[in-house]
C-alpha positions, 0 to 999 in steps of 0.5 A: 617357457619362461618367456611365455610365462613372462609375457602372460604376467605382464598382459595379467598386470596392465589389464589389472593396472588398466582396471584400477584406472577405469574403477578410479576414474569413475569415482573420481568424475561421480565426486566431481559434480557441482554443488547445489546451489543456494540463494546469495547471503543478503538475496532480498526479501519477498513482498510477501511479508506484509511490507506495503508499498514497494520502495520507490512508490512515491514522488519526492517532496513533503505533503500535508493533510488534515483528519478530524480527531475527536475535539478537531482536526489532526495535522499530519505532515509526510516527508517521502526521501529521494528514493521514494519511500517515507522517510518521516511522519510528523503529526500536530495533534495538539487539540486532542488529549495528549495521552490519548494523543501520544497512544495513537501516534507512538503506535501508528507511526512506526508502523507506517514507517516499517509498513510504507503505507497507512494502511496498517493494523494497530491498537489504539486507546484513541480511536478518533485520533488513530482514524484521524491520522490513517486519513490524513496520512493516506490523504498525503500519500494519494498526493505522492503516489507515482501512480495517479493519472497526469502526475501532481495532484495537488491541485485537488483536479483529482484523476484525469477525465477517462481514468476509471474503469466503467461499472458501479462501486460501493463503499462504506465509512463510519460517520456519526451514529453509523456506517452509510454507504455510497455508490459510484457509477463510471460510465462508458467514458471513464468519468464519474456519472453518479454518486449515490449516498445512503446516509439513513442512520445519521441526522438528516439535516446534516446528512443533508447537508453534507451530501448537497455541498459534495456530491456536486462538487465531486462530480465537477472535479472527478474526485473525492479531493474537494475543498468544501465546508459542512455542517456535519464533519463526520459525515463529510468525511464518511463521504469522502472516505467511501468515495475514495475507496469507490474510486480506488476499485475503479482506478485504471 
């Protein structure tokens, strides 16, 4: 009897020993799951933050332009590093007034620089010199994009013949007493067929003037980087603004 009574309190105990191990068991493998996972310290930004072009967007080398400020031409010089980005831009604005000057270029430059790219948005007392600057830097890093069409061009040959997408684009760009606007037409073979300039609001004999020096000489080289002299700067350069954008809309 006491033996029976042995056997069963000894069954009673590994059932209950059994029990606890499985209960144990449980918990245990519940308190065993990986954590979630979170982004690497350091993990890199997105590009969502307004920082302008990719590192690496530019070919190596110093490049140098010119914009017209309000007493004269504004002589902006950019340094793009070995690994693509502007590492400098230094600006020649002696022949404009200096604190004016020095407003535009303590503002524009370390925004560029940040930005990696002209195009930024900044305050100025200088309006002149500011626009003058952003032109002439976009001018030299047209020059350095990796992206144009047969590499350099600094030879002023612009896109390669066939680089643009077929359509008509229209632009516009502030020139003397106003904005005027311009229209490209890419025909079916990818080269520039037309310019049209809608220049009423400025003077007509410099209007004139300018429109008959570049449009000729744009279409000869499918580009808005042409070396060509006008009485009217400001239009010229309106010109030239406009059609650049025209054919940035139309880049392949």
């Amino acid at each position: 009897m006491n033996e029976k009574k042995s056997n069963s309190f000894a069954a009673l105990l590994i059932t209950i020993v059994v029990a606890a191990a499985v209960v144990f068991g449980v918990k245990f493998a519940g308190g065993s799951a990986a954590p979630a996972e979170t982004a690497p310290e350091g993990s890199a930004p997105t590009q969502e933050d307004g920082a302008g072009a990719a590192g690496g967007a530019y070919k190596p080398g110093t490049y140098t332009a010119s914009g017209q400020g309000f007493h004269g031409e504004v002589t902006v010089t950019v340094t793009v590093g070995d690994d693509g980005a502007i590492a400098d831009i230094q600006v020649d604005a002696s022949g404009e007034t200096a604190a004016y000057a020095d407003d535009a270029i303590g503002v524009l430059i370390p925004a560029m620089l940040e930005a990696q790219s002209a195009d930024v948005d900044v305050v100025s007392s200088s309006t002149n010199t500011k626009n003058a600057i952003i032109e002439a830097v976009r001018s030299c890093l047209g020059e350095a994009d990796n992206g144009a069409a047969g590499g350099s061009s600094q030879d002023g040959a612009g896109e390669a013949a066939g680089a643009y997408k077929a359509g008509t684009y229209t632009a516009s760009a502030k020139g003397f007493a106003g904005d005027l606007s311009v229209t490209v037409t890419v025909g079916d073979d990818g080269t520039i067929a037309a310019i049209d300039v809608d220049a009423a609001g400025e003077t007509p004999a410099y209007a004139d003037d300018a429109i008959g020096v570049l449009v000729p000489a744009m279409l000869e080289a499918q580009s808005a980087e042409v070396d060509v002299v006008s009485s009217s700067t400001f239009t010229k350069d309106a010109i030239i603004e406009a059609v650049q954008s025209c054919l940035g809309q139309a880049a392949n």
